[in-house]
C-alpha positions as a printed Julia matrix, in Angstrom:
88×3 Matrix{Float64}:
  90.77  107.68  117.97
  91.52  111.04  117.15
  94.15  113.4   118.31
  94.22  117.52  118.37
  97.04  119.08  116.12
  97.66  122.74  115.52
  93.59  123.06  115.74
  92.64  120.18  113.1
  91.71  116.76  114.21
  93.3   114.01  112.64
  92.32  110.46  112.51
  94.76  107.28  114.29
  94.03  104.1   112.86
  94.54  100.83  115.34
  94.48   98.66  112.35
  95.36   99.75  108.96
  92.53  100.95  105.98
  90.93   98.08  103.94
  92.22  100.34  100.92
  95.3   101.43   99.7
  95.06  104.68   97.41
  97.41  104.98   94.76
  99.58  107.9    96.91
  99.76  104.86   99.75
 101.02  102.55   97.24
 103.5   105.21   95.68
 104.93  106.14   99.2
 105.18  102.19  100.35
 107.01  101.63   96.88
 109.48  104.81   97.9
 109.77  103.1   101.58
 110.95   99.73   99.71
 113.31  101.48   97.86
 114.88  103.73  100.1
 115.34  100.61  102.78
 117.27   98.31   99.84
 119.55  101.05   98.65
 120.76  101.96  101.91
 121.04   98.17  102.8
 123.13   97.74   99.65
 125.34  100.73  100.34
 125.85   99.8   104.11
 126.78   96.9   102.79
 129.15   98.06   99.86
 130.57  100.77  102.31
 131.1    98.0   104.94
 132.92   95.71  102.24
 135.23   98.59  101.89
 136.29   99.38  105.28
 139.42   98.69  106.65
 138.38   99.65  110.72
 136.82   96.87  111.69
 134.63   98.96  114.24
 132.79  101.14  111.6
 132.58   97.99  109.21
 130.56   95.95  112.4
 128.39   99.54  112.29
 127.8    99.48  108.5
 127.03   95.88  108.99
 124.39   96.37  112.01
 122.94   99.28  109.59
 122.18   97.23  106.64
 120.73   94.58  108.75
 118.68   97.41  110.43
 117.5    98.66  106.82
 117.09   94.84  105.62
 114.92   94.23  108.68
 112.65   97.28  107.87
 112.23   96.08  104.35
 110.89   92.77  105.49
 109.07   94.07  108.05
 106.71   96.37  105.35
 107.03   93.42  103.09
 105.54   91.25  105.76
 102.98   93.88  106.62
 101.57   94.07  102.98
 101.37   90.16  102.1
  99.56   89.75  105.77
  97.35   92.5   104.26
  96.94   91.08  100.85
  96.21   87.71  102.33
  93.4    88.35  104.45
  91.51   90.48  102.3
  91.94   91.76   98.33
  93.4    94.61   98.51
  91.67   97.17   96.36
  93.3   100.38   94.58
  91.58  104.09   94.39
C-alpha cells in the first residue's frame, strides 16, 4: 500500500519487514528505554504524592508506559519466534 506525502510516495507495511536494520534496532532499544524510565518515574513521583487524585494519575501513567513496554516486547519475541531475525 502506498500513500502520497508532500509529492513522495511512501511505503505502509500490513505486516512488519522480515529484517530489522541496525537504525530499527537502535530506535526499538530507545522505545524500551524511554517506556521504563517514565514507568519508573510515574511510579517514584506517584510514591511521593500526597493528593491522592494525581497519585491514581501517576499510577494509571506508569501502567500506561509499562503496558507499551510489553506490548513492543511482545511484538519482537512473536517476531523472533517465527522467523530468525536477521541484522543489516
Amino acid at each position: 500500500m502506498q500513500n502520497q506525502m508532500g509529492g513522495q510516495q511512501q511505503m505502509t507495511y500490513q505486516t512488519p519487514p522480515p529484517i530489522i536494520t541496525t537504525k530499527d534496532h537502535l530506535y526499538l532499544n530507545d522505545m524500551l528505554s524511554w517506556n521504563l524510565l517514565a514507568m519508573k518515574k510515574a511510579h517514584f513521583f506517584a510514591e511521593q504524592c500526597q493528593d491522592q487524585e494525581i497519585k491514581s494519575v501517576l499510577e494509571k501513567t506508569g501502567q500506561m508506559h509499562q503496558r507499551h513496554y510489553q506490548k513492543i516486547l511482545s511484538h519482537l519475541k512473536t517476531q523472533q519466534q517465527q522467523q530468525s531475525i536477521p541484522m543489516q
